[in-house]
Structures are given as C-alpha cells and as structure tokens.
Gaussian input, Z-matrix of N, CA and C with variables (Angstrom, degrees):
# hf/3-21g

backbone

0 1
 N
 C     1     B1
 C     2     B2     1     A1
 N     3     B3     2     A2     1     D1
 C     4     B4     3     A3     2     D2
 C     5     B5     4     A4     3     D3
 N     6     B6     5     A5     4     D4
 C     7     B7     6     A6     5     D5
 C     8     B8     7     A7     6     D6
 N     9     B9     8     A8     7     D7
 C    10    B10     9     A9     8     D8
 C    11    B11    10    A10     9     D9
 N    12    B12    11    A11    10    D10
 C    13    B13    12    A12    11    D11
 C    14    B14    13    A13    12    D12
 N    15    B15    14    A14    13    D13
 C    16    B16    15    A15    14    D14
 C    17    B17    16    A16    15    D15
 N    18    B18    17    A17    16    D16
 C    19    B19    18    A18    17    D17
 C    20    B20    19    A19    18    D18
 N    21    B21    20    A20    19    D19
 C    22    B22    21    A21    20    D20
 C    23    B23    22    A22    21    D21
 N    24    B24    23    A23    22    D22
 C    25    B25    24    A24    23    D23
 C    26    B26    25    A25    24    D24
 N    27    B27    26    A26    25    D25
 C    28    B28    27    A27    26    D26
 C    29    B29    28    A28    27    D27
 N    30    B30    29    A29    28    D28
 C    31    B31    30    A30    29    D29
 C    32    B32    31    A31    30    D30
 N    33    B33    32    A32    31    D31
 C    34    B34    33    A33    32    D32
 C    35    B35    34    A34    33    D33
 N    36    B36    35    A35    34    D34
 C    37    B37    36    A36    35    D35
 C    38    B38    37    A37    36    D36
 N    39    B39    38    A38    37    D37
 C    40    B40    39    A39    38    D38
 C    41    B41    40    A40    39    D39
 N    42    B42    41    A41    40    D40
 C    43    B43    42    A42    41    D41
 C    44    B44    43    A43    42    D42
 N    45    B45    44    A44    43    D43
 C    46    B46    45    A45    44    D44
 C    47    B47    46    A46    45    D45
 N    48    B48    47    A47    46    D46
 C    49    B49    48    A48    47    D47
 C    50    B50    49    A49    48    D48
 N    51    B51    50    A50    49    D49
 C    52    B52    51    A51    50    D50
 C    53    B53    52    A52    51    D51
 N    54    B54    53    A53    52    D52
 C    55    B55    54    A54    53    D53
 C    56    B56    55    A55    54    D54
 N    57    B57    56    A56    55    D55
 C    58    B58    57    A57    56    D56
 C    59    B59    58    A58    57    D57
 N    60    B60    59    A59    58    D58
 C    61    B61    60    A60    59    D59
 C    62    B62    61    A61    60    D60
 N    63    B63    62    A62    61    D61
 C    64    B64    63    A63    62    D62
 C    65    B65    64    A64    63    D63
 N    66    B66    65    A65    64    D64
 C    67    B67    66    A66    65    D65
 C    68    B68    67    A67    66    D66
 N    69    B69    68    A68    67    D67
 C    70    B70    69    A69    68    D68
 C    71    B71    70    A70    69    D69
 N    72    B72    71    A71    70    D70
 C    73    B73    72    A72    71    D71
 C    74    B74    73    A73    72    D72
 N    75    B75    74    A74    73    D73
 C    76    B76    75    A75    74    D74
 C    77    B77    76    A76    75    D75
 N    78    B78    77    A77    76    D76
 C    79    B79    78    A78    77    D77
 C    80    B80    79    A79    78    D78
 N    81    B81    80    A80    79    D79
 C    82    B82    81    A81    80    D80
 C    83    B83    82    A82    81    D81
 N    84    B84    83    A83    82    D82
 C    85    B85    84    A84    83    D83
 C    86    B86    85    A85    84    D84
 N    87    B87    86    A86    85    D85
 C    88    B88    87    A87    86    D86
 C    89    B89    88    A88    87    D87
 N    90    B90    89    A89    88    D88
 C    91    B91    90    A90    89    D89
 C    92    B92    91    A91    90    D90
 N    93    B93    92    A92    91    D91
 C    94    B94    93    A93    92    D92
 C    95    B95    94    A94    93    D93
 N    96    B96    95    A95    94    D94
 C    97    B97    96    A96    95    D95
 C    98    B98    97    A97    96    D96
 N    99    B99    98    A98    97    D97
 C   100   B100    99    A99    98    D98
 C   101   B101   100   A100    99    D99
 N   102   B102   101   A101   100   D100
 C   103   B103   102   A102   101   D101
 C   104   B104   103   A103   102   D102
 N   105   B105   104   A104   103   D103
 C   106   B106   105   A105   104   D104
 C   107   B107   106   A106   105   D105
 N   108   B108   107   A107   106   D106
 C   109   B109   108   A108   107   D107
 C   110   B110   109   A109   108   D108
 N   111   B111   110   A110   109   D109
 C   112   B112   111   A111   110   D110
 C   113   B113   112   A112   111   D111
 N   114   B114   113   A113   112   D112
 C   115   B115   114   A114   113   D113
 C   116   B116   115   A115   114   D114
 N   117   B117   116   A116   115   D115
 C   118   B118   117   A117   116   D116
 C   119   B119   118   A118   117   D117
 N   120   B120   119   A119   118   D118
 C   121   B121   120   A120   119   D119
 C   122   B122   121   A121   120   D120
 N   123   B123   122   A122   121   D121
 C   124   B124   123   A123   122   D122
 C   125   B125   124   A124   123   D123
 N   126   B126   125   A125   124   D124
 C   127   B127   126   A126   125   D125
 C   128   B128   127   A127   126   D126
 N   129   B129   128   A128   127   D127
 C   130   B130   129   A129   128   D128
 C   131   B131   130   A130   129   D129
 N   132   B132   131   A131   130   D130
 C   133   B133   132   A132   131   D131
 C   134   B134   133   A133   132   D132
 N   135   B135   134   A134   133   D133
 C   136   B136   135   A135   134   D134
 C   137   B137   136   A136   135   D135
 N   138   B138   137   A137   136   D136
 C   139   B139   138   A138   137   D137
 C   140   B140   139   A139   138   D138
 N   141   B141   140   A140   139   D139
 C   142   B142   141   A141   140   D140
 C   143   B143   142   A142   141   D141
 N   144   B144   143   A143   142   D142
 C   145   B145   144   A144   143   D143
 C   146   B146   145   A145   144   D144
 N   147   B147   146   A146   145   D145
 C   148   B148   147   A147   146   D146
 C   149   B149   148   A148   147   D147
 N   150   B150   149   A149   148   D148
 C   151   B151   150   A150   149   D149
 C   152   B152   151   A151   150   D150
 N   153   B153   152   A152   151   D151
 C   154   B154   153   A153   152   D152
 C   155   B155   154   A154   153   D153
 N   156   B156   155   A155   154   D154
 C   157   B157   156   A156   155   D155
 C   158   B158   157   A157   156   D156
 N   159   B159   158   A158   157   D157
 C   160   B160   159   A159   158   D158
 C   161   B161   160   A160   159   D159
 N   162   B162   161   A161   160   D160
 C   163   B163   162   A162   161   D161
 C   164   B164   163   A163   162   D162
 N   165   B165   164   A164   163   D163
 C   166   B166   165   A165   164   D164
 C   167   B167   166   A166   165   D165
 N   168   B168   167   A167   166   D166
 C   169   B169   168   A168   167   D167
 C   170   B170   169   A169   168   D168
 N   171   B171   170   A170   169   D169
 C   172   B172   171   A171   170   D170
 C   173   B173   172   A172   171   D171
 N   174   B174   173   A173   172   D172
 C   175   B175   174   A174   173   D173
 C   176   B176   175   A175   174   D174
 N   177   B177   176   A176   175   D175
 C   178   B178   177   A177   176   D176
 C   179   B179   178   A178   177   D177
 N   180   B180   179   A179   178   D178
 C   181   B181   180   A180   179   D179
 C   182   B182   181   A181   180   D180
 N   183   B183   182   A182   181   D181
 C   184   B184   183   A183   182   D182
 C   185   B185   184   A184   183   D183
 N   186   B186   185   A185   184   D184
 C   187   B187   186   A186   185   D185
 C   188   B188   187   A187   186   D186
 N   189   B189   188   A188   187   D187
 C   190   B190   189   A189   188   D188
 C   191   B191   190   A190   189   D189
 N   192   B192   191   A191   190   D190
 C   193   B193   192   A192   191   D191
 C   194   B194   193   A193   192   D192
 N   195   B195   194   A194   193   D193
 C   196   B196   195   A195   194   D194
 C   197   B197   196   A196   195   D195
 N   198   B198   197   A197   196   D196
 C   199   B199   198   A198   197   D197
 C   200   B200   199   A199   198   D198
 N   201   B201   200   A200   199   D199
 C   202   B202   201   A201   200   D200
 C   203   B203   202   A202   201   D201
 N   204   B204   203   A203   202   D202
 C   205   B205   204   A204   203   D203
 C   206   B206   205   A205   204   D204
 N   207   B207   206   A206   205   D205
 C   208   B208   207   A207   206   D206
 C   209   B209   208   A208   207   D207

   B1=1.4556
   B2=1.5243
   B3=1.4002
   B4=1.2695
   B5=1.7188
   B6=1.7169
   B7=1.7863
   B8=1.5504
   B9=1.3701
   B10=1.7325
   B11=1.6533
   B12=1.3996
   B13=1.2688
   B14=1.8616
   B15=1.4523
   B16=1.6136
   B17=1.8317
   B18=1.5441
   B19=1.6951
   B20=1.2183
   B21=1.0834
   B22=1.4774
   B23=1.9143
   B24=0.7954
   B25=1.7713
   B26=1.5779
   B27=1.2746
   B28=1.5991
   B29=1.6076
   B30=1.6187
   B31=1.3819
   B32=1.6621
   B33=1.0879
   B34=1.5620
   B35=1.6871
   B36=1.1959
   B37=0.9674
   B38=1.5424
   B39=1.5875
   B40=1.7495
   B41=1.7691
   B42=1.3227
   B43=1.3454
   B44=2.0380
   B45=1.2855
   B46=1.5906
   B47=2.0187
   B48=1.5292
   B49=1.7323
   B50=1.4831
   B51=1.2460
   B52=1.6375
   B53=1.4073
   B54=1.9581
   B55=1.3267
   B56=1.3123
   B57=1.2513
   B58=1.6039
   B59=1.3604
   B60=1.3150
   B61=2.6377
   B62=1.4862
   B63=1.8856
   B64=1.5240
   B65=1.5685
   B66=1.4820
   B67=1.2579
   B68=1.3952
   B69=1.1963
   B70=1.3541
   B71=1.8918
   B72=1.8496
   B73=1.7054
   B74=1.3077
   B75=1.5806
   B76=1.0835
   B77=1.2927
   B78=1.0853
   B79=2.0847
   B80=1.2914
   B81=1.2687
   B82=1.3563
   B83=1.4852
   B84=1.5398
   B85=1.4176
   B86=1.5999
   B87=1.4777
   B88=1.5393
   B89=1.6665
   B90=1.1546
   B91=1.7816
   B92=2.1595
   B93=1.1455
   B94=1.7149
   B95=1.3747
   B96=1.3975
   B97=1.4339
   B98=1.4812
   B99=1.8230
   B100=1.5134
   B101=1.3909
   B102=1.3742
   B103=1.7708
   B104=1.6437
   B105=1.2232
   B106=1.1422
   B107=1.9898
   B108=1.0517
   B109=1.5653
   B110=1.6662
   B111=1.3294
   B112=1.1428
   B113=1.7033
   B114=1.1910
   B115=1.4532
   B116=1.2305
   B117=1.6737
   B118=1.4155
   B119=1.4527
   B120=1.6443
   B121=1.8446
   B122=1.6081
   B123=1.5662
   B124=1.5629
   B125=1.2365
   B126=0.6672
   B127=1.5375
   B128=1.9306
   B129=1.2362
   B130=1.0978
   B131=1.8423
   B132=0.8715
   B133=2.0829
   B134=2.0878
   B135=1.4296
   B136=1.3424
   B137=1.3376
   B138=2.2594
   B139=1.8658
   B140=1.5003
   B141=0.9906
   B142=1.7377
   B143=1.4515
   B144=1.3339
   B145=1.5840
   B146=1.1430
   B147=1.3067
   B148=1.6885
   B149=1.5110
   B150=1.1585
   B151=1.8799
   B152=1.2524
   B153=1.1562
   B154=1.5369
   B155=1.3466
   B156=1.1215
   B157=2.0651
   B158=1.4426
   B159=1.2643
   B160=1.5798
   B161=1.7030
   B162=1.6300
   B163=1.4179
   B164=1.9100
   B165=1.4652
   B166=1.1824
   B167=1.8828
   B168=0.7581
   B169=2.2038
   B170=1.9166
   B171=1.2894
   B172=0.9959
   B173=1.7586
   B174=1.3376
   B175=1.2470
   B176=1.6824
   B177=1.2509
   B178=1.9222
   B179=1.2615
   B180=1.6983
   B181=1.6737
   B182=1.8429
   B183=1.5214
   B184=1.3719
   B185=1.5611
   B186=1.6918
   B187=1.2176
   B188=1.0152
   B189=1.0586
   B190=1.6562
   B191=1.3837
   B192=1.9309
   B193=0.9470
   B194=1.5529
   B195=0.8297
   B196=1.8919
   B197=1.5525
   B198=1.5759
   B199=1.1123
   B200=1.8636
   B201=1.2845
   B202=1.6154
   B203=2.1142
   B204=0.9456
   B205=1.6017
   B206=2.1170
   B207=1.1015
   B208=1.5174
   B209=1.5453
   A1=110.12
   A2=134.05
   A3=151.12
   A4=111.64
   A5=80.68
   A6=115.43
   A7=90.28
   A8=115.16
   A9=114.29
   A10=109.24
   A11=118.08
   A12=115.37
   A13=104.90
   A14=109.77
   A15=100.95
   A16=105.57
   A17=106.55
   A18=92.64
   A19=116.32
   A20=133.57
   A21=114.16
   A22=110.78
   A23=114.02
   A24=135.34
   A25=102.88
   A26=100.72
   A27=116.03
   A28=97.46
   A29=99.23
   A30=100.10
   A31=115.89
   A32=127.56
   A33=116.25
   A34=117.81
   A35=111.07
   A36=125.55
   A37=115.89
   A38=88.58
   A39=91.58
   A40=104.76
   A41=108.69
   A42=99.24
   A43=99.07
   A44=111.20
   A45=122.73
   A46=94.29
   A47=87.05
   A48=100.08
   A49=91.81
   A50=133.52
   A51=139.28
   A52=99.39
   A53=131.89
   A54=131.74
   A55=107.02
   A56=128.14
   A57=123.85
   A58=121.92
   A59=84.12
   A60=93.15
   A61=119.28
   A62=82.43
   A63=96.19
   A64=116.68
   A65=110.11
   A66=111.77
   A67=131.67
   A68=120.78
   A69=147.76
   A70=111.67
   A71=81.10
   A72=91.26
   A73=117.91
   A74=131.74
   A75=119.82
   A76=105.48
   A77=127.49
   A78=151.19
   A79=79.71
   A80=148.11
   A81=138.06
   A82=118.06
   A83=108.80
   A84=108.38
   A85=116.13
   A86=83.56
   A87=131.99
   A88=90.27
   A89=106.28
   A90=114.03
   A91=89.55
   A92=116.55
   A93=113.15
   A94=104.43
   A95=137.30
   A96=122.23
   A97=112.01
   A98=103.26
   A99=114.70
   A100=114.66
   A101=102.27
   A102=112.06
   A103=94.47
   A104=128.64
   A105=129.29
   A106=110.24
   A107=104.98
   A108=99.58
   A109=108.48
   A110=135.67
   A111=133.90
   A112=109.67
   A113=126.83
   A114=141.70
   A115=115.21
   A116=111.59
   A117=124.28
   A118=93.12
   A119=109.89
   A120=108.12
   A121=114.35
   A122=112.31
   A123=88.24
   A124=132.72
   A125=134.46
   A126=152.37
   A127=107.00
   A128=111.37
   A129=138.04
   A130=110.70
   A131=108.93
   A132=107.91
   A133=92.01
   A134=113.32
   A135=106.73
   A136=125.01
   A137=73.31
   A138=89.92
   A139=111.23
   A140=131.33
   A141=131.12
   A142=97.24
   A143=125.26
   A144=110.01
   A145=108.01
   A146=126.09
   A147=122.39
   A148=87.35
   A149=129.77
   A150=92.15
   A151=115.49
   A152=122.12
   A153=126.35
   A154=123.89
   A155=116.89
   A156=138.17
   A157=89.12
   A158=122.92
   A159=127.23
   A160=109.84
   A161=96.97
   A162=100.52
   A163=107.52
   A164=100.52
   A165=104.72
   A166=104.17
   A167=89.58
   A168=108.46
   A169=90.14
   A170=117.55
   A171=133.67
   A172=114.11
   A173=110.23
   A174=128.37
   A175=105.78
   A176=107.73
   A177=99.84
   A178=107.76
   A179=122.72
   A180=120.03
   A181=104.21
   A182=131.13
   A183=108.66
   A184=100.09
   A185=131.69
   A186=93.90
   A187=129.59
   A188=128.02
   A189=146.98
   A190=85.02
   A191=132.24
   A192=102.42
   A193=144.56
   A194=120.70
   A195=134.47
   A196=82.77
   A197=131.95
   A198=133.45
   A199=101.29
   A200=113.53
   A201=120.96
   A202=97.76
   A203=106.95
   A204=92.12
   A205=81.12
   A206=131.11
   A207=117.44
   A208=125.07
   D1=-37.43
   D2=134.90
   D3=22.66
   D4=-86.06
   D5=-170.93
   D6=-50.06
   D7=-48.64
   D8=-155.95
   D9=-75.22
   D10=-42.80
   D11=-175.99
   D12=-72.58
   D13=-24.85
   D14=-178.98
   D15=-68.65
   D16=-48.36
   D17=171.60
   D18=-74.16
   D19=-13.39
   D20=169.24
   D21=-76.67
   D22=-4.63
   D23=-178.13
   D24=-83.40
   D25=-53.26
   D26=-172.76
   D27=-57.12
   D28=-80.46
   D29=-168.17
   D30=-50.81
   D31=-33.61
   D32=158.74
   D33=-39.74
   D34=-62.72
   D35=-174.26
   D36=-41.28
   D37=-50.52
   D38=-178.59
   D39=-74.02
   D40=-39.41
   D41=-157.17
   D42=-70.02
   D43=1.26
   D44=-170.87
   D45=-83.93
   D46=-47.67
   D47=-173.31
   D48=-63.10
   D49=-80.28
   D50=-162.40
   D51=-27.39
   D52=-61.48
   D53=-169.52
   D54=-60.24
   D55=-39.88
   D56=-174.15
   D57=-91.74
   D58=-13.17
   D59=150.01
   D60=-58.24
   D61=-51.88
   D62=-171.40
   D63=-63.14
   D64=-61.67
   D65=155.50
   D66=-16.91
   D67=-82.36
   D68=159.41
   D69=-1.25
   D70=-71.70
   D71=175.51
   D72=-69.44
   D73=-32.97
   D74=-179.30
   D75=-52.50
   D76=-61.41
   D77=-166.82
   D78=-52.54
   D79=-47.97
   D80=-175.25
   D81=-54.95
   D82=-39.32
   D83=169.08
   D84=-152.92
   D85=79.96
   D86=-169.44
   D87=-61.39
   D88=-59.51
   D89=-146.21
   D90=-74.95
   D91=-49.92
   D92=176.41
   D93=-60.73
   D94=-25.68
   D95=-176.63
   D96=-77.55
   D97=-23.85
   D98=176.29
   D99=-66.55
   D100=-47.49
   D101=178.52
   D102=-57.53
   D103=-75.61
   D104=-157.34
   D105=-51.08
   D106=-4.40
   D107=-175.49
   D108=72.87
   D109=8.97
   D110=-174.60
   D111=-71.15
   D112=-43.20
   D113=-153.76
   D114=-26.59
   D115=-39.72
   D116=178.78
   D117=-59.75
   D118=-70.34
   D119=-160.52
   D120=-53.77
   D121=-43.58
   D122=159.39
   D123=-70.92
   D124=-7.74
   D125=166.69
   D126=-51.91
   D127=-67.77
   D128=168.51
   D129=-59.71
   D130=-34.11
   D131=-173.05
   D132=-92.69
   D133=-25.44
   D134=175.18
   D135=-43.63
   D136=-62.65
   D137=-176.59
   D138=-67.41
   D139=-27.60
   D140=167.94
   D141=-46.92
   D142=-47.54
   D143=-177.03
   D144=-67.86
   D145=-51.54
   D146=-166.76
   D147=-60.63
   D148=-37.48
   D149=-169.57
   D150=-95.10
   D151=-7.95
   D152=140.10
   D153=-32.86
   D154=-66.92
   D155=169.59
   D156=-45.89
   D157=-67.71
   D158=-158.83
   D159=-45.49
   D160=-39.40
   D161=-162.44
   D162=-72.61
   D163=-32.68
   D164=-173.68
   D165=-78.56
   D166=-31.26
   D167=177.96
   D168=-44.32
   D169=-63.40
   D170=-157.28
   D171=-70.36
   D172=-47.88
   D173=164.48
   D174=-53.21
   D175=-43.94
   D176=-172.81
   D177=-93.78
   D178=-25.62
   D179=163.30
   D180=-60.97
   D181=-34.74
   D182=-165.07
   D183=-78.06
   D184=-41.90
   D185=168.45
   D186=-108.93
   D187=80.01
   D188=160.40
   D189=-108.64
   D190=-83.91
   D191=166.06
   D192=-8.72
   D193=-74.23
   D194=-173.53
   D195=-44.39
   D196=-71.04
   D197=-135.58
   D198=-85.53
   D199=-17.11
   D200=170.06
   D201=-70.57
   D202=-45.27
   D203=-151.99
   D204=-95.39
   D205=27.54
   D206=147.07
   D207=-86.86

C-alpha cells in the first residue's frame, strides 16, 4: 500500500508543479496575453489544471485515509 500512496503523492505533486509552470509563465507575459484578448482562455486552461491537481489531491488524500484507519 506504501508504493501506491507514494505514486499517488508523486503524481499530485507533479500535476501541482505542471499548474504553477503554467501559471508562472502566463504572469510572465501577463501584459501580451492582455493585448492578445486571451485572459479569459488562460484563465479557463488554469482552472482545468486546478481540477486536474484536485483530482489527483483526492486520489492520494483517499488512501492515506484507508491507510490511517488500518
């Protein structure tokens, strides 16, 4: 059970790292995404990451759970 809660840890982790790349670079060139009228669509591909992260968040919180109440 070990092995399973560490990759489910991992892949959070990464999919936590991937949104705050993405993030990151947009804020990097904040002012061309403004010109370009994009703000909404990144806006929108962010939150696709956060619920991406969420999903994996959720998958590695249920077994931690399982593995707390053994």
């Amino acid at each position: 059970m070990g092995n399973a809660v560490s990759a489910r840890q991992e892949s959070w982790l990464r999919a936590t790292e991937k949104r705050i790349n993405f993030t990151t670079s947009i804020l990097g060139s904040i002012r061309n995404v403004k010109v370009l009228g994009l703000t909404e669509v990144m806006s929108s591909m962010i939150e696709g990451l956060r619920t991406e992260e969420l999903e994996f968040s959720k998958k590695f919180r249920q077994l931690q759970s399982i593995r707390a109440h053994q």
